[in-house]
N, C-alpha and C positions, 0 to 999 in steps of 0.2 A: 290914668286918672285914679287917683286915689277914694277908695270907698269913702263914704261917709262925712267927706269934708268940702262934698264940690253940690250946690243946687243940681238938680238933672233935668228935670221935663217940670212945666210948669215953674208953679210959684214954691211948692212944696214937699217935691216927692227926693227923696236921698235914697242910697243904695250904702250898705252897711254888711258887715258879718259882726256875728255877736259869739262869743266864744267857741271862735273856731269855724263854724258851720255859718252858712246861708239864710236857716232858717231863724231868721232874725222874729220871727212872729210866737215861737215858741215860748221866746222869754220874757213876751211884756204881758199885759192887757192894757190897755189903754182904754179910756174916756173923754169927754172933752172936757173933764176937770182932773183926774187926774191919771197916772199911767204907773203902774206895779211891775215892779220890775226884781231881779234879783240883787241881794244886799254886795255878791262879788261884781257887781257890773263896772266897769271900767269908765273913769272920769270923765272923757271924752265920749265915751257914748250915753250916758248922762244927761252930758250937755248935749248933745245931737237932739234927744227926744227932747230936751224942751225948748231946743232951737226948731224943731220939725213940727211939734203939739202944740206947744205952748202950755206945756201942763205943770201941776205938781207932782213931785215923785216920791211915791211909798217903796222901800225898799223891806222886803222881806221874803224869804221865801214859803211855800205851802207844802206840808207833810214832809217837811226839811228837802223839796228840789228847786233845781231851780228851773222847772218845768210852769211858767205860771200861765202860757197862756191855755192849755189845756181843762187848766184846772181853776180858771176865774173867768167870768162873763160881765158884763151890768154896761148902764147907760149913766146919765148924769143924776138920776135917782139913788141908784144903790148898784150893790153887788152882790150878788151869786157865787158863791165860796165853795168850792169841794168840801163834803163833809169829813175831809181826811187832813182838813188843817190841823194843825197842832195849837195850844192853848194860845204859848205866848206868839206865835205867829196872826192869831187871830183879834189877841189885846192890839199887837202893833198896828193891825189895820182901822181898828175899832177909834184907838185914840188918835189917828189923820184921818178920819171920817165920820169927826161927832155929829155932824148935821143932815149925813147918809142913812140912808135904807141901810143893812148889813145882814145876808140870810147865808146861812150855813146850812146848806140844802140835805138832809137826812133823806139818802136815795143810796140807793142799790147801786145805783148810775153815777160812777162818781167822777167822770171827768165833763164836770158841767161845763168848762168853756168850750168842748168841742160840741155840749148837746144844745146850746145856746144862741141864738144870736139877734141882736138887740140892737135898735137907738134911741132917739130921746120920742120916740112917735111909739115905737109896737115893737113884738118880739114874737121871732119863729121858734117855737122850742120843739125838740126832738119827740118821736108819736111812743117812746120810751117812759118817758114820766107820767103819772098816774095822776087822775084829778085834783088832788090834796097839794101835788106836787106844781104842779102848774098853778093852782091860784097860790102860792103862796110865792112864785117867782112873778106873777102879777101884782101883789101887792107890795112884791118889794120894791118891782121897775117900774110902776107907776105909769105904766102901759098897755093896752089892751095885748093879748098874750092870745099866737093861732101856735097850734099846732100840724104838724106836717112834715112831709120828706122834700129833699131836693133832691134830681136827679136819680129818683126810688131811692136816694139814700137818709138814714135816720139821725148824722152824725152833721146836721146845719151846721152848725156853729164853724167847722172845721172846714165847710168845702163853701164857702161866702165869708165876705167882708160889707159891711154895711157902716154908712157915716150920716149924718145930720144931711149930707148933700148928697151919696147917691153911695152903691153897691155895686161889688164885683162878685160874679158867681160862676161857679162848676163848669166848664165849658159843656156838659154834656145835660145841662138843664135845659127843657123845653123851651119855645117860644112859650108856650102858655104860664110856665112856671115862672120864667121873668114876668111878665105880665102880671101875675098874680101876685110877687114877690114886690115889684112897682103899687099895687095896691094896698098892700097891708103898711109897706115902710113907706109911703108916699113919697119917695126916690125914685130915679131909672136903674134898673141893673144891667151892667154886660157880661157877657160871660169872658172871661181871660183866664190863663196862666200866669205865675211867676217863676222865677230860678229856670228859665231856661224848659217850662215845659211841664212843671208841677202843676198839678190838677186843687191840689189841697191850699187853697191859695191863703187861707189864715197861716199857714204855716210860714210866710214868706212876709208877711204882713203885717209891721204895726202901724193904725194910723186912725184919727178923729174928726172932724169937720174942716180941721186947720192944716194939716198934713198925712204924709205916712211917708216913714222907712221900710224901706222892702230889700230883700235877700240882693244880695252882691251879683251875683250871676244873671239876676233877671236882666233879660235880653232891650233890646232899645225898641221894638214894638209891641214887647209887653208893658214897657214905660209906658207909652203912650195910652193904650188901652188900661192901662191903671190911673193916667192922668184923668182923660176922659172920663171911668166909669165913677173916679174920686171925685172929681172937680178942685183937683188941686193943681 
């Protein structure tokens, strides 16, 4: 079976490699309007994400990688930008998102997409950013904004996936913490792996209301547990 070109579980979940590697999550961000991705990414996988999102696609890279999911966050409000973008990188996203929120987060802490993690309801942000730092990624997301750890860890964004219809998280998250995490994003979460056993499940992950691509290796009852926890 060929990656990327065959429906798998559900309506919307496809299995992909993106330059080489698995961790197909690394290179995008996605929202349910649009999905950033790197300017080398290859035609076919292009079209994949907006055969899988249904999105439009900003092609640039951030601090010249083509690392973006790490280093970008946001919901259908705005975006959350590493303070380490580069000018004309940050014009290109400026002018495909004139009717966006756009914050360029001035932190110490500069891989905001892993400190991050956000949908069109609320956002967990990492217990790393400072009061100044937190309202200001609330009134970019346009969402009530907790801070907190998952699984005692500080790096949310990287170890959860969250959509308009539900969350994947950390397998070593509490019941209480999904529970609570069910609360703030008014989604279910489950806890799951992808790639065959990765803990870090953004890393394997890109995906919106409408779908997600996820890493090549991911096994056939992590599918399922990512249909489920997706609803796609």
């Amino acid at each position: 079976m060929k990656a990327g070109r065959q429906e798998l579980v559900g309506r919307g979940i496809y299995v992909e490699e993106f330059f080489g590697t698995f961790e197909v999550g690394l290179f995008a961000t996605a929202t349910d309007t649009i999905c950033v991705v790197p300017p080398q990414i290859k035609p076919r996988h292009q079209k994949l994400i907006e055969k899988a999102l249904g999105t439009d696609i900003i092609k640039t890279t951030v601090a010249g990688s083509f690392l973006i999911g790490p280093l970008i966050a946001g919901n259908s409000n705005g975006l959350i930008i590493s303070c380490m973008v580069l000018d004309e990188e940050l014009e290109k996203i400026r002018n495909s998102l004139k009717d966006s929120n756009i914050l360029v987060l001035e932190s110490k802490y500069t891989a905001t997409g892993n400190l991050i993690l956000a949908n069109d309801t609320a956002a967990l942000v990492s217990v790393y950013f400072n009061k100044r730092e937190v309202r200001l990624i609330q009134d970019t997301l346009g969402v009530e904004v907790v801070q907190g750890t998952i699984a005692n860890r500080p790096y949310v964004g990287s170890i959860a996936v969250v959509t308009n219809n539900g969350g994947i998280v950390h397998v070593q998250a509490s019941r209480e913490e999904e529970k609570k995490l069910s609360e703030i994003f008014k989604v279910e979460f489950i806890p799951g792996t992808v790639n065959d056993g990765v803990l870090f499940v953004r890393s394997g992950i890109i995906a919106n209301s409408r779908g997600a691509i996820v890493g090549a290796r991911t096994t056939g009852p992590e599918l399922m547990t990512l249909s489920r926890a997706l609803k796609v």
